[in-house]
DRENZA-225756 format. One record per residue (C-alpha): residue number from 1; residue in one letter; y, x, z. Coordinates in Angstrom, 1 decimal. Last residue first. Example, Ala and Ser with C-alpha at 12.3 -4.5 7.8 and 13.67 -1.06 7.14 Angstrom:
BEGIN
R   num   residu       yy       xx       zz
R     2        S     -1.1     13.7      7.1
R     1        A     -4.5     12.3      7.8
This chain:
BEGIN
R   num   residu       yy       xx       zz
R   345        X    -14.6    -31.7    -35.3
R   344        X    -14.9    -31.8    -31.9
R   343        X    -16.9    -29.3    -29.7
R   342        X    -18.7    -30.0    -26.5
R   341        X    -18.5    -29.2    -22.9
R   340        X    -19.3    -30.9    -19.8
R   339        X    -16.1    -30.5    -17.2
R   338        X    -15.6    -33.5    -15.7
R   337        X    -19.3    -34.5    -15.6
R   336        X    -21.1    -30.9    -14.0
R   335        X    -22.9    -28.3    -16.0
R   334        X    -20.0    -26.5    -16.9
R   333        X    -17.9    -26.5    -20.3
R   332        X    -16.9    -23.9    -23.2
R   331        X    -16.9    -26.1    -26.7
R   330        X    -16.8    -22.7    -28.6
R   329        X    -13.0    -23.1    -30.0
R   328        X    -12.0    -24.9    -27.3
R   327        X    -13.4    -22.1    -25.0
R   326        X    -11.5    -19.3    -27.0
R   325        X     -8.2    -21.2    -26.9
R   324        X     -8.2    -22.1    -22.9
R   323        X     -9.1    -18.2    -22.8
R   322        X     -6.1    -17.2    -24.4
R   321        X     -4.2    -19.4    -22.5
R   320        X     -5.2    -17.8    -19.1
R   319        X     -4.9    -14.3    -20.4
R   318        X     -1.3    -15.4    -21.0
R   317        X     -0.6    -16.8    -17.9
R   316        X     -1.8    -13.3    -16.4
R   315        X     -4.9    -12.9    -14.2
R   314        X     -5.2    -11.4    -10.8
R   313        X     -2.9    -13.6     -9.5
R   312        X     -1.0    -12.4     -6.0
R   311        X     -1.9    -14.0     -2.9
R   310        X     -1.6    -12.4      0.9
R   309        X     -1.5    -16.0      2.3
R   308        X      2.2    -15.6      3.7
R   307        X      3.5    -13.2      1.7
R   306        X      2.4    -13.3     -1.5
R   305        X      2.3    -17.0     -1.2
R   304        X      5.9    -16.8     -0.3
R   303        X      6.9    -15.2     -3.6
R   302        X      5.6    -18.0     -5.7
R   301        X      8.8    -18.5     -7.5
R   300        X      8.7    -21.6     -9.7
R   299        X     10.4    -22.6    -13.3
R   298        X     11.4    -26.2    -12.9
R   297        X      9.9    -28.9    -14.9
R   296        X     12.3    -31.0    -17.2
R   295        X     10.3    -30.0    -20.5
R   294        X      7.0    -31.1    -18.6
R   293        X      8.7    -34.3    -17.7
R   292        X      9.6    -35.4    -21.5
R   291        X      6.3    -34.5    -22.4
R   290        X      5.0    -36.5    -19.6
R   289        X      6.9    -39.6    -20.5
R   288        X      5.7    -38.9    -24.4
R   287        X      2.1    -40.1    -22.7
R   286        X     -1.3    -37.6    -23.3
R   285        X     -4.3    -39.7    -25.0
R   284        X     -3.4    -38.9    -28.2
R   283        X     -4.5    -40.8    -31.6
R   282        X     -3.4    -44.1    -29.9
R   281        X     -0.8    -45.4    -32.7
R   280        X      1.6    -45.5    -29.8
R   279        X      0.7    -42.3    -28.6
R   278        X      0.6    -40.2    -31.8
R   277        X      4.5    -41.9    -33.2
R   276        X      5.6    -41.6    -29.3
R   275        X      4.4    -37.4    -30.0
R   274        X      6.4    -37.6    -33.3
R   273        X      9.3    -38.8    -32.1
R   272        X      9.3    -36.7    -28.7
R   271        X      8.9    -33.8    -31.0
R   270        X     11.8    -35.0    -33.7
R   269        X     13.9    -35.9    -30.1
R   268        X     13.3    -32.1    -29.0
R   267        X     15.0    -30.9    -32.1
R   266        X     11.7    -28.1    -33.5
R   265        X     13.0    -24.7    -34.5
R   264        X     10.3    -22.9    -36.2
R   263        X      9.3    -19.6    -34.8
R   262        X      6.5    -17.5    -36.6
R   261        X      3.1    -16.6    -35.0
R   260        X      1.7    -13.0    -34.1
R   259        X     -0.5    -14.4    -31.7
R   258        X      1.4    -12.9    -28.7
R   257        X      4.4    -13.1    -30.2
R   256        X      4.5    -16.0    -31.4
R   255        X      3.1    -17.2    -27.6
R   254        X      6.1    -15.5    -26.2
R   253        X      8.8    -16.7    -28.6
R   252        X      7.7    -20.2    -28.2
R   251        X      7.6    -20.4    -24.0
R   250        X      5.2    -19.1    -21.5
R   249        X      6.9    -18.1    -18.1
R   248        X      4.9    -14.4    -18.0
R   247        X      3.7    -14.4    -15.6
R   246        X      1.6    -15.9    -12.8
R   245        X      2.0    -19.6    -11.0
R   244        X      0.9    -20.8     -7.6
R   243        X      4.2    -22.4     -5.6
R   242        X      2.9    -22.9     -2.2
R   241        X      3.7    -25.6      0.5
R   240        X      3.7    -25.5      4.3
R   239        X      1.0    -24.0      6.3
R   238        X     -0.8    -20.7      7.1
R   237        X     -3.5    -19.9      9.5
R   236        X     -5.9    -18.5      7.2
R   235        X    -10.0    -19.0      5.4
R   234        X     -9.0    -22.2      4.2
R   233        X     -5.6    -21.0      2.6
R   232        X     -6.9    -17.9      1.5
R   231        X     -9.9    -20.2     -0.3
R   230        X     -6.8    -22.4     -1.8
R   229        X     -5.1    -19.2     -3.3
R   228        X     -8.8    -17.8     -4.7
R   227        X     -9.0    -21.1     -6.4
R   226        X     -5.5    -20.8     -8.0
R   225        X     -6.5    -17.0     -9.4
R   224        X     -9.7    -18.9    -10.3
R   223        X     -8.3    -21.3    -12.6
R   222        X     -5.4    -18.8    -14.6
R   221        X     -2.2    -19.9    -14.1
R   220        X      0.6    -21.1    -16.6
R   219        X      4.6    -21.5    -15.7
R   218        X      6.7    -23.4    -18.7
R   217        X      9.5    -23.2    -21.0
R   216        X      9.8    -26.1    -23.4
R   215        X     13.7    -26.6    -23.2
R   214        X     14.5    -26.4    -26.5
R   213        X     11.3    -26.8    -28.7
R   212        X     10.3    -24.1    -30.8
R   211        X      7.1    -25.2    -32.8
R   210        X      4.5    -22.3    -33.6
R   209        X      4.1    -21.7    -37.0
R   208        X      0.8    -19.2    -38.7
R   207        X     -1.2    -21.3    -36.2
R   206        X     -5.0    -20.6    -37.7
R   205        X     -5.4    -17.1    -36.6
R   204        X     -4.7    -18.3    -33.3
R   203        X     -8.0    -20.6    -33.3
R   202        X     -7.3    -23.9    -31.8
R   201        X     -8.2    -25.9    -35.1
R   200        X    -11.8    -24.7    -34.1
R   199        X    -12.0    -27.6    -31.1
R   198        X    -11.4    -30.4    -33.4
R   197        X     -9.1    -33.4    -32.1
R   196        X    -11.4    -36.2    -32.0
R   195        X    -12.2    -36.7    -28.0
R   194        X     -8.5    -36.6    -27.1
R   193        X     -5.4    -34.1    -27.6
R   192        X     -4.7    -34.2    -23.9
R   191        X     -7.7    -34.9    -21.3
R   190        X    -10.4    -34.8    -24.1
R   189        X     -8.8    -31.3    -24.9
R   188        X     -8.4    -30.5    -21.1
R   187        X    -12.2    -31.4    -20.5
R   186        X    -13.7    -29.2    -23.1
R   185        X    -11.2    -26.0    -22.0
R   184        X    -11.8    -26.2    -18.9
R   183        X    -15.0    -23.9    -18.8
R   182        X    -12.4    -21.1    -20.3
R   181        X     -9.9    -20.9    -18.0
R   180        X     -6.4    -22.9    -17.3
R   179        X     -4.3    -24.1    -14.3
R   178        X     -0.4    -25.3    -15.4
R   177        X      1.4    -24.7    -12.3
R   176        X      0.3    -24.6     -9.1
R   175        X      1.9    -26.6     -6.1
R   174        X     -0.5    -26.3     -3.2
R   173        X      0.5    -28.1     -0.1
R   172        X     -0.7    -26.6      3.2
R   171        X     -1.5    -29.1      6.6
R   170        X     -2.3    -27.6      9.9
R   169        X     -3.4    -30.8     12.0
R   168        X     -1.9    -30.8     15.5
R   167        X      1.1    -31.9     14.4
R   166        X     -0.4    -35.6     13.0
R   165        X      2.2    -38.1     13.2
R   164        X      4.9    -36.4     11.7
R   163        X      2.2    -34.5      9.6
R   162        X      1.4    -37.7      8.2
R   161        X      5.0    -38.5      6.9
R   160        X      5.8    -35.8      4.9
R   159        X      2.1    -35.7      3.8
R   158        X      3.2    -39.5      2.5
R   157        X      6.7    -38.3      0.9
R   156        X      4.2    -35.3     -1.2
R   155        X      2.1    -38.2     -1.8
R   154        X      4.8    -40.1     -3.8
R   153        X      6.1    -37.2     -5.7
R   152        X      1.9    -35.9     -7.4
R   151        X      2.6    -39.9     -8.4
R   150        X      5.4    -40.0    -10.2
R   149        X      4.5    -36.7    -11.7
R   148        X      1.5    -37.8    -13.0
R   147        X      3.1    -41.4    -13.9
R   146        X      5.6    -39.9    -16.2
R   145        X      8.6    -41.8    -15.5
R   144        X      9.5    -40.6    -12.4
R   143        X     10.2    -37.3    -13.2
R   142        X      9.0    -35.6     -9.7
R   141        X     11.0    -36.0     -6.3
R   140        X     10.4    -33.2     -5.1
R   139        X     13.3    -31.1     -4.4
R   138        X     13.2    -27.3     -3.9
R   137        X     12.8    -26.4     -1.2
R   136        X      9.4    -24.6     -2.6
R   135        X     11.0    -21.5     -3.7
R   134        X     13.0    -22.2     -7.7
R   133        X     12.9    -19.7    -10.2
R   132        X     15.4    -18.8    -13.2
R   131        X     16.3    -19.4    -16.0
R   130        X     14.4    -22.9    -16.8
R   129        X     16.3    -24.3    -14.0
R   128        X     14.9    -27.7    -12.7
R   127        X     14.2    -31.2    -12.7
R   126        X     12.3    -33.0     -9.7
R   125        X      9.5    -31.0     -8.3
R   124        X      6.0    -33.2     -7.8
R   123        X      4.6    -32.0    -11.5
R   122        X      4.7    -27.9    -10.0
R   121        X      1.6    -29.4     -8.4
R   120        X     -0.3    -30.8     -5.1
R   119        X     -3.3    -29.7     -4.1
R   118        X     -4.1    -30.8     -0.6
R   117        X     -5.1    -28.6      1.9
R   116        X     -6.1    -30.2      5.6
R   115        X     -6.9    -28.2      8.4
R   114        X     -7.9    -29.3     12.0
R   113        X    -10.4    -32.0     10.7
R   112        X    -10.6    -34.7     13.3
R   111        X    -12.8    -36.8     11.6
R   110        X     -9.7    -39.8     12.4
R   109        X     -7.1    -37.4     10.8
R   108        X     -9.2    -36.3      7.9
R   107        X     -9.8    -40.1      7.3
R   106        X     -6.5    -40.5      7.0
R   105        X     -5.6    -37.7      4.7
R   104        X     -8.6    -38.5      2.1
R   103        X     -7.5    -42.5      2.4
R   102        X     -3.8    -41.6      1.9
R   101        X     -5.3    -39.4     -1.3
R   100        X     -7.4    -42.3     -2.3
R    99        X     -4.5    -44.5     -2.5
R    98        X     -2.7    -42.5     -4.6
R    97        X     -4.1    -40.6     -6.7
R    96        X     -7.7    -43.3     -7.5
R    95        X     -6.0    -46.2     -6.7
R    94        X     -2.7    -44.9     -8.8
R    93        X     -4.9    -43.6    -12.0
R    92        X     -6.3    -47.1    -12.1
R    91        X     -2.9    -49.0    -11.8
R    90        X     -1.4    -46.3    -14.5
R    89        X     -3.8    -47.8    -17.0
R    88        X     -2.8    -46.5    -20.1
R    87        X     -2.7    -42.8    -18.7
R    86        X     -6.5    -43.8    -18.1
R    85        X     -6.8    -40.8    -17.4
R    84        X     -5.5    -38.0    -15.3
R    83        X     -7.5    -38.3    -12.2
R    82        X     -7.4    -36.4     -9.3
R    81        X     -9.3    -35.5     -6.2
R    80        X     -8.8    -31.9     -5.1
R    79        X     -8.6    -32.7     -1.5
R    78        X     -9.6    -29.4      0.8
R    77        X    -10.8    -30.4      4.0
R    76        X    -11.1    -27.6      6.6
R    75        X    -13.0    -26.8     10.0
R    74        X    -15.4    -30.2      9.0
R    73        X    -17.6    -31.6     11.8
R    72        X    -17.4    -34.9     10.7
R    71        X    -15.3    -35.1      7.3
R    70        X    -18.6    -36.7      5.6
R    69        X    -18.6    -39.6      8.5
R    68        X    -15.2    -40.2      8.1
R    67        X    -15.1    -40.9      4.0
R    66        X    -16.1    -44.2      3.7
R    65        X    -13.9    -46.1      5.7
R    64        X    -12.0    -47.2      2.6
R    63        X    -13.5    -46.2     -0.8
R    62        X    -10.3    -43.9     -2.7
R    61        X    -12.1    -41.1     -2.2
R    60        X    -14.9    -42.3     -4.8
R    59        X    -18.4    -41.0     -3.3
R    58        X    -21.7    -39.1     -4.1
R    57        X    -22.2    -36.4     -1.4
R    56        X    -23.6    -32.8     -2.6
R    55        X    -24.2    -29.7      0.0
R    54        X    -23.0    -26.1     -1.3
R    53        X    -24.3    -23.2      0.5
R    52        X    -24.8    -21.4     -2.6
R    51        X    -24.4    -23.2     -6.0
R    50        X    -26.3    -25.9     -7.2
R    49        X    -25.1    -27.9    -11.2
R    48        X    -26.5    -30.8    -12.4
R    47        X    -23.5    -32.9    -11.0
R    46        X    -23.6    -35.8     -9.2
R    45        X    -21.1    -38.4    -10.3
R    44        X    -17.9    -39.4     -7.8
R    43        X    -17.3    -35.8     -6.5
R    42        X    -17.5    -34.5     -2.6
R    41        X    -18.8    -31.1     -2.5
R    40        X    -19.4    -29.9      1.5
R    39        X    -19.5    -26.3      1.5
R    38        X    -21.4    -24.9      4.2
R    37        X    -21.5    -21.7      6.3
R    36        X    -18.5    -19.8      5.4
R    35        X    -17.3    -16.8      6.7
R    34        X    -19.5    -15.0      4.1
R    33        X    -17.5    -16.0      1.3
R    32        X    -19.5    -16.6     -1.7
R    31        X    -20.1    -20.1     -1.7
R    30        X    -16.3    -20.6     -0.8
R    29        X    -15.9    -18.9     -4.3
R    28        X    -18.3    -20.6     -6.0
R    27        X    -16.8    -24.1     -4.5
R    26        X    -13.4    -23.3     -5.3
R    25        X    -13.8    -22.4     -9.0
R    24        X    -15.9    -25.8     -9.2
R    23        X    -13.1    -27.6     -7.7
R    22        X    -10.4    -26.3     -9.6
R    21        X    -11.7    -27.6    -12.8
R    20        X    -13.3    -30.7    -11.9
R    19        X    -17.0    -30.4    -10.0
R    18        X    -15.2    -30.5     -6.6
R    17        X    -12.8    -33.3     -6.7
R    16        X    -12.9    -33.2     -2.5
R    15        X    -13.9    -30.2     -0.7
R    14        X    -15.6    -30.0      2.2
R    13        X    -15.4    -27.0      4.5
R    12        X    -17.7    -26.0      7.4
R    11        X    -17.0    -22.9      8.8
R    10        X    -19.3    -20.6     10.6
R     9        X    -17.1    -17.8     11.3
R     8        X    -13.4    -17.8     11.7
R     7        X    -11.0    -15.2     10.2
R     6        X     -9.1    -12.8     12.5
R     5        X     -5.3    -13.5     12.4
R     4        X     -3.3    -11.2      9.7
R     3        X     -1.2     -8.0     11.7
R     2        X      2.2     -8.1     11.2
R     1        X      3.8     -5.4      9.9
């Protein structure tokens, strides 16, 4: 057995998107970990919101030659930075994902970080098995025309490049699935359903049918089990990419079972239909192109984060919808912008 490298004292880590829904996992945890000194919490609004050790900066990552001077002196930069909306406006979501992550992993480079996790997502893998798992050679080449994936694809090319330049720099690529708690649950309705869809609709008791759609089989993770994954990551000597997901793979039958639902077969085409119907007439804010992806997604195997960072999820997918539901429900949030909670309806 080999034995794991002593962890560093002192470090300094910044993190990037840190009041979103990973970030603010990561940031309490860091805060906790005694081999940390300071957390560094880079987020484009200041949140009302001070955790141990943590240290605020007020910037867009996607500013040029703005970022150096905050990676000085960083052991780690972790680069969280996302934005999901405007999906109208893929020019805005691309300055923001993709340009500011190039600016995130340049800047890293010219600071002189010597560690660089960047959170990619099960969204960068091109079509895949639904019956089985997939390790992380698997391609990524995303479904191009959902701009998420499209995007999450594009940057996993650029960290294919950087480290070529870069070898010094030990870079890891998270590839979670789909990350849910409770104080997320605010955010991902205005995220997916949008500001008017009502919070108390996503009681169980209130789904007597749950649609069966061919091919909608997907991985779900609990929030923290991903931040604790991305603090290993800090904290080790690991590198390469890391499928994060728990189980079960969450499909119809496992949710009606689970919330004692019946199955009604739904044609993907009538789903699509209907979700293009929403969109078009702008009642949802989530595109049919990322439905379309999301039943194209691969199922992942996340063996090698069990045994290369020590990772195993504390929490299972389905503890991590059924909290997603209770915090809709109750308008769950945190005190910071992305995640500020409310009910609808």
């Amino acid at each position: 057995m080999t034995t794991p490298p002593a962890r560093p004292d002192h470090l300094r880590v910044v993190v990037t998107g840190a009041t979103g829904n990973v970030g603010t996992s990561l940031v309490r945890q860091l805060g906790e970990e005694p081999a940390v000194d300071t957390v560094v919490g880079i987020a484009r609004r200041t949140p009302d919101w001070h955790p141990p050790k943590t240290e605020w900066v007020v910037a867009d990552v996607a500013a040029q030659d703005r970022l150096v001077k905050h990676f000085a002196g960083a052991d780690a930069v972790v680069h969280l930075a996302w934005r999901l909306q405007p999906a109208r406006d893929p020019a805005t979501t691309w300055r923001t994902n993709v340009l500011g992550s190039v600016e995130v992993f340049r800047a890293a480079a010219a600071a002189g970080v010597p560690a660089l996790v960047h959170a990619s997502s099960v969204g960068a893998y091109s079509p895949g098995p639904k019956d089985r798992a997939v390790d992380e050679s698997w391609p990524t080449h995303g479904w191009p025309e959902a701009a998420y994936c499209r995007e999450k694809a594009y940057l996993e090319r650029a960290l294919d490049a950087f480290e070529r330049e870069h070898p010094a720099m030990r870079v890891v690529r998270m590839r979670p699935a789909f990350l849910f708690r409770e104080e997320s649950a605010s955010q991902q309705r205005r995220l997916f359903a949008g500001r008017r869809a009502p919070g108390p609709l996503a009681r169980p008791d209130l789904l007597p049918v749950l649609p069966d759609v061919p091919g909608l089989r997907v991985q779900a993770l609990h929030t923290e089990d991903a931040a604790r994954a991305y603090r290993l990551a800090v904290l080790g000597s690991a590198r390469g990419a890391f499928n994060l997901a728990a189980d079960p793979p969450l499909d119809a039958a496992v949710l009606a079972e689970r919330f004692g639902a019946r199955r009604v077969r739904l044609p993907r085409g009538a789903a699509r239909a209907a979700l293009a119907a929403a969109w078009g007439l702008r009642l949802v804010p989530a595109s049919p192109q990322l439905f379309d992806a999301v039943l194209r997604l691969p199922l992942m195997d996340c063996a090698r984060a069990g045994d290369e960072l020590g990772w195993r999820p504390e929490h299972s997918a389905l503890t991590a919808v059924e909290e997603l539901l209770h915090g809709m429900r109750h308008g769950a949030g945190m005190p910071t912008p992305p995640l500020a909670g409310g009910k609808a309806g």
